[in-house]
N, C-alpha and C positions, 0 to 999 in steps of 0.2 A: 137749655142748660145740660138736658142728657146727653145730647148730641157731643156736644164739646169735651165733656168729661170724658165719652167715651174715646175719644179723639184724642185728648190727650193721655188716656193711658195705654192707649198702641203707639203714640211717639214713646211714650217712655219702654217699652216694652223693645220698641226697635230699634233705639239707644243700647237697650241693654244687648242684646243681642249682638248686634255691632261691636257691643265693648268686649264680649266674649271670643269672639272671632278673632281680635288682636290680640287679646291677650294667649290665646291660643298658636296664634300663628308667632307671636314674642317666645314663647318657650318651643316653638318647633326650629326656631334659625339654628339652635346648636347641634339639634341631634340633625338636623338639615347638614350642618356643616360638617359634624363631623362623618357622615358621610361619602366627603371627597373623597375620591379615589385619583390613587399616585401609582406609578410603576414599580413593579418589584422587578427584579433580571438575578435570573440564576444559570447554573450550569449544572448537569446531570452525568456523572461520571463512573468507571468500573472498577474496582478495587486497584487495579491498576493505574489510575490516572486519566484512562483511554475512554474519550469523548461516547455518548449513548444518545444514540440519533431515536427517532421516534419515541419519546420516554414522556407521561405526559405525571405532573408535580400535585399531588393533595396538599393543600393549605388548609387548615384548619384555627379560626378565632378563637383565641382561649377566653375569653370573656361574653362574648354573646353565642358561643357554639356555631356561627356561621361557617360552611364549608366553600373552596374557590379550586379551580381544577384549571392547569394550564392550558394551551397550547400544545402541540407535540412539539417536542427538541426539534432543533435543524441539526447539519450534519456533525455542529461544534459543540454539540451537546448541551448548547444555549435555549433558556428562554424566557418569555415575558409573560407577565400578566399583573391586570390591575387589581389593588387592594384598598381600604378605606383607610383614609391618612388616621393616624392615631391609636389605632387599634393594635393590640398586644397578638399575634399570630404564629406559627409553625410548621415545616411543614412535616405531615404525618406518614405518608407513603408516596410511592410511585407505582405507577403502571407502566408498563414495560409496551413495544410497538406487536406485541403478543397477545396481548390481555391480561398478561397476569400486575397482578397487585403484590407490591413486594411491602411492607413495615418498616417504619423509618425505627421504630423503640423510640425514645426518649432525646427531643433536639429543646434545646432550649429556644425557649419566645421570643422572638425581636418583634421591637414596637417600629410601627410606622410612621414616619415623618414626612410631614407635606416637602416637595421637592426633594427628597434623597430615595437616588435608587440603590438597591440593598442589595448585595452578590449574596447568596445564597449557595455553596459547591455542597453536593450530596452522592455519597459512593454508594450506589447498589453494587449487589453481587454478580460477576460478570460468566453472563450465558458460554459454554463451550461452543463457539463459530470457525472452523476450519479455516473456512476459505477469508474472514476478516483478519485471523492471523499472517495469512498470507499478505495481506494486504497492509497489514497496519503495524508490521515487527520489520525492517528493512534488512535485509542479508538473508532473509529466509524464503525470499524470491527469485535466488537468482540459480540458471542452471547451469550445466558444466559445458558438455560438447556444444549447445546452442548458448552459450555466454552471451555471444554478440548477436544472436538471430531473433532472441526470443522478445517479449513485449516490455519487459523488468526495465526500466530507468535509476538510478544511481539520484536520490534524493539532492545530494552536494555535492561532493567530492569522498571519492571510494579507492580503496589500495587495497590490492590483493598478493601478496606471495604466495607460488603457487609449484609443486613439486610435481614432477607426471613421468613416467616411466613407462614405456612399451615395447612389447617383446612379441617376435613375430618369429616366422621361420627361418628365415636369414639377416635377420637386420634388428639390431635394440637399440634404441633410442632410449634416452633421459633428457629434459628436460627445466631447467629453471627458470620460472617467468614471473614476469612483475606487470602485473594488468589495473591499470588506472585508468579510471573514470570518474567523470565530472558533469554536472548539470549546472550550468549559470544565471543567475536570478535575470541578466538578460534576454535572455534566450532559455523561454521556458518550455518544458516538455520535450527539451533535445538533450539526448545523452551523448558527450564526446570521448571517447576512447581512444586507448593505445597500449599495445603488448607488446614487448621485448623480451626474448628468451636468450640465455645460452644454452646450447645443445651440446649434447656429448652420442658419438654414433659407432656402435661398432657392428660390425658384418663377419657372416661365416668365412668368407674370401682375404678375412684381415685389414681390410680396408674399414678408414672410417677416422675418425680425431676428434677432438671441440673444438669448440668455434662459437661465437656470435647466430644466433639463427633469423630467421629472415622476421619482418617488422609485419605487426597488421595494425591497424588504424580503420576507425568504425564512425560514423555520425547513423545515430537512428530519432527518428520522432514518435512520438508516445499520443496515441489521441485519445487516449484516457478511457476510459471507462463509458460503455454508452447509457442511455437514462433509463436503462432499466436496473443497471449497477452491477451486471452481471456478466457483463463480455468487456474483452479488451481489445485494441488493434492500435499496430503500429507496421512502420516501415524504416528501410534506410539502406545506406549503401560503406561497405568495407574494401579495402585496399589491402595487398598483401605490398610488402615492397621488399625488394632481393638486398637483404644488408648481409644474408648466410653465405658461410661457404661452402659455394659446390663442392670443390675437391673434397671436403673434408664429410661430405653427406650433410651436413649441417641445413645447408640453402637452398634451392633449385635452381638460382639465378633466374624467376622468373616471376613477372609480374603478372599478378590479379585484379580484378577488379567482381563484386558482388553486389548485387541486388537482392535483398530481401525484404519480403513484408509474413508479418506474427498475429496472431490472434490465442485472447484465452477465454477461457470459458470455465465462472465457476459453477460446481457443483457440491452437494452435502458434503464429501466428508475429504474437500479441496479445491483444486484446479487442474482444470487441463489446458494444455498448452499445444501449439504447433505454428509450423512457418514453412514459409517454402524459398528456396529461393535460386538464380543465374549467377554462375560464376563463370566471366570471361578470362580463361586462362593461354598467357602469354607464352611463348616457348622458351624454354630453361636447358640448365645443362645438371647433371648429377655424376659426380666421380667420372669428368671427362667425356661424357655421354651424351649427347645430345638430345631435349626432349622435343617433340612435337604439342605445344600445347591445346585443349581440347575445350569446347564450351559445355559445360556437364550443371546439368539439374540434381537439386538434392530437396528433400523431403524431410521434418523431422518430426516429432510428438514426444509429448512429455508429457510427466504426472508430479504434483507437487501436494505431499496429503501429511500435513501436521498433524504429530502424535502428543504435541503437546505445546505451549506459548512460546518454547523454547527449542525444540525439535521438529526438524520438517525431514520426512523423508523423499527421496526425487528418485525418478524413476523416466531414464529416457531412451529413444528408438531414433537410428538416422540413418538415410541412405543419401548417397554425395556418387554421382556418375564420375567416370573416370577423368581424372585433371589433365593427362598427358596420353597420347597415342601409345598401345602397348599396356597399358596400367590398367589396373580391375576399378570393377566399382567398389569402396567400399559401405560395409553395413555394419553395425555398432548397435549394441545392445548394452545399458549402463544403469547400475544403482547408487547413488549416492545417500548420506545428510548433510545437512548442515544444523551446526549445532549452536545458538545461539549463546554467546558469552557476555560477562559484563560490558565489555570495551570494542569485541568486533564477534566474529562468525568464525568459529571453526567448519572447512569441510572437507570430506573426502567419500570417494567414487572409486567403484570397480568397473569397469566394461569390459567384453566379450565380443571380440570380431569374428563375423557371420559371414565373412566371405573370403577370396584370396588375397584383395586389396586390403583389407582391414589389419590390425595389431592384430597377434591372439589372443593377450592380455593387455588391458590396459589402466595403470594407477594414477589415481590423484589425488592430491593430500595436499590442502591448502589452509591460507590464514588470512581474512581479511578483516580492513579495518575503515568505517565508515567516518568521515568526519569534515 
C-alpha cells in the first residue's frame, strides 16, 4: 500500500509540473509574439537634402530601453534594419562613415506595425567635402579652355551663353557663343555637344569684319568614377567644321578632327584634372592665304578647389602644337569661377598667353543654364 501511495503522488506531482510548464509557456506566446520583428527603411541626409553614404542610424525603444544600430547607408543615403512589431521606438543619433556620433535631440516615437515599412528621413549637419561638391553641385564642374576635353558630362541637357574677347599683338577677336550639351537617358554616360559662335576680328593691317565663325561638335564618354571613388576617366572625339569666314578672319576654312581622352583625380581640398589629346588638322585659307594644315598634340591640367557649396574656383594650364605650317605653339595659362546660382552658373576667366601663338589676353564671361 506504500508502494502505491508513493506512486501515485509522483503522478500527481508530475501532473503538476506539466501543468506549470503550459501554463508558463500559455503566458510566454504574447511576449513570444510580440517580438516579431518587421523592416524599418530610412534615409540619412545633409542639411541640404544631399544623400549621406556610410552613416549608420541609433534606434532606441522608448518603453523597454532596447537599443538597435543600422547597417551603413548605401550611396542613396538608404537603409534598413529590423525592429520588434509593436514596440513604440526613435531614433537618437547617427554615426557618421568617421566615427563620430552626432544627437538627433528630440524625434518623436513611432510605433511599429506588423507589415508596414516606415520611412524614417533624418538631416545631420553636413561635413565641409571639397571634392563632393565638386561632384554633387553640377555647373561647378565644368572648365573653360578644356570645356570639351575634360571628364565633366552635362547631367541632361545644358546651355551656355558665353562672351570671350582676345587681344594679341596684331589681331583682337570677340567672340559670342552658344554651347549646348545634352546626355540622353538612352545613351547613358555620353555627352553630345555643339558650339556656334559669331566672331568679330580686327587686325593692325585693317583687315578683319564679322561673320558666323566656324562650328565644333564633340561626342565624349564618361566611365565614371573607378571603385575607389576617387579617379575619373573618359574619352571622345570633336569635329571643327568650316561654317567661318575666311576673308573676314572669322573661319580658317578648314577642317578638324580630335581625339581625346581625360582623367581626374580627387584630392583634399578638390580636384585635379587633365587630358591629352590629337588634332588632325585640315588645310585652310585666312584673309586669302592659304594654310598648310598640321597634326599638333596638345596637353592640358587643371585645378578645381571649391571655396564654398556655391563657389568653385578653376585654375587651368594648356599647351596645343601649331595647327597650320608657319603658326606657333600656343600656351595659355587661365583663372576662372564659377559661381553657382538659383537657376544656372555664372562664370568668368582671365587667361595669359605664354607664347607667340597664344592671345596676350584673354576674357571670358559666361552664363549657363542646366535643365
Amino acid at each position: 500500500m506504500r508502494m502505491a501511495h508513493d506512486s501515485s503522488r509522483f503522478s500527481n506531482r508530475r501532473a503538476l509540473a506539466v501543468l506549470l510548464v503550459i501554463l508558463l509557456a500559455t503566458c510566454a506566446v504574447p511576449q513570444l509574439a510580440a517580438q516579431t520583428l518587421v523592416q524599418i527603411e530610412g534615409r540619412v541626409q545633409d542639411a541640404d537634402g544631399d544623400p549621406v553614404a556610410g552613416a549608420r542610424v541609433v534606434y532606441r525603444l522608448v518603453d523597454s530601453e532596447g537599443v538597435f544600430i543600422s547597417p551603413p547607408t548605401d550611396g542613396s543615403g538608404q537603409y534598413a534594419l529590423e525592429m520588434p512589431d509593436g514596440e513604440r521606438c526613435r531614433p537618437v543619433a547617427v554615426i557618421d562613415s568617421g566615427g563620430t556620433r552626432i544627437e538627433l535631440g528630440e524625434v518623436d516615437p513611432a510605433r511599429v506595425t506588423a507589415g508596414m515599412s516606415q520611412q524614417i528621413t533624418i538631416e545631420v549637419p553636413r561635413r565641409w567635402n571639397p571634392s563632393a561638391v565638386v561632384q554633387n553641385f553640377p555647373g561647378s564642374d565644368r572648365l573653360f579652355r578644356s570645356f570639351v576635353e575634360d571628364t565633366a558630362i552635362t547631367e541632361r541637357y545644358r546651355l551656355e551663353a558665353q562672351v570671350r574677347r582676345e587681344e594679341g599683338d596684331s589681331i583682337d577677336r570677340g567672340l559670342l557663343s552658344v554651347i549646348g550639351s545634352a546626355q540622353f537617358e538612352s545613351i547613358p554616360n555620353v555627352e553630345f555637344g555643339a558650339r556656334l559662335s559669331a566672331v568679330g576680328v580686327n587686325t593692325t593691317s585693317g583687315s578683319g569684319g564679322d561673320g558666323m565663325g566656324d562650328t565644333d561638335l564633340w561626342a565624349k564618354y564618361s566611365l565614371g568614377p573607378t571603385s575607389d571613388n576617387r579617379h575619373e576617366l573618359a574619352f571622345g572625339v570633336a569635329a571643327t567644321i568650316p561654317t567661318g569666314s575666311d576673308a573676314d578672319g572669322a573661319g580658317y576654312d578648314s577642317t578638324a578632327s580630335r581625339m581625346f581622352v581625360a582623367g581626374r583625380r580627387e584630392v583634399p581640398w578638390g580636384v585635379l584634372t587633365g587630358n591629352l589629346n590629337v588634332t588632325f588638322n585640315g588645310d585652310g585659307r585666312i584673309f586669302g592665304l592659304g594654310l598648310s594644315g598640321q597634326t599638333s598634340l596638345g596637353v592640358n591640367v587643371g585645378v578645381i578647389a571649391p571655396v564654398s557649396y556655391r563657389l568653385a574656383v578653376i585654375g587651368e594650364a594648356g599647351f596645343q602644337g601649331e595647327r597650320f605650317s608657319g603658326f606657333d605653339d600656343e600656351t595659355v595659362v587661365l583663372g576662372g569661377v564659377n559661381l553657382l546660382l538659383k537657376d544656372g552658373s555664372l562664370r568668368g576667366a582671365v587667361g595669359l598667353g605664354l607664347s607667340d601663338g597664344s592671345p596676350d589676353v584673354e576674357i571670358i564671361l559666361g552664363y549657363s543654364i542646366p535643365f
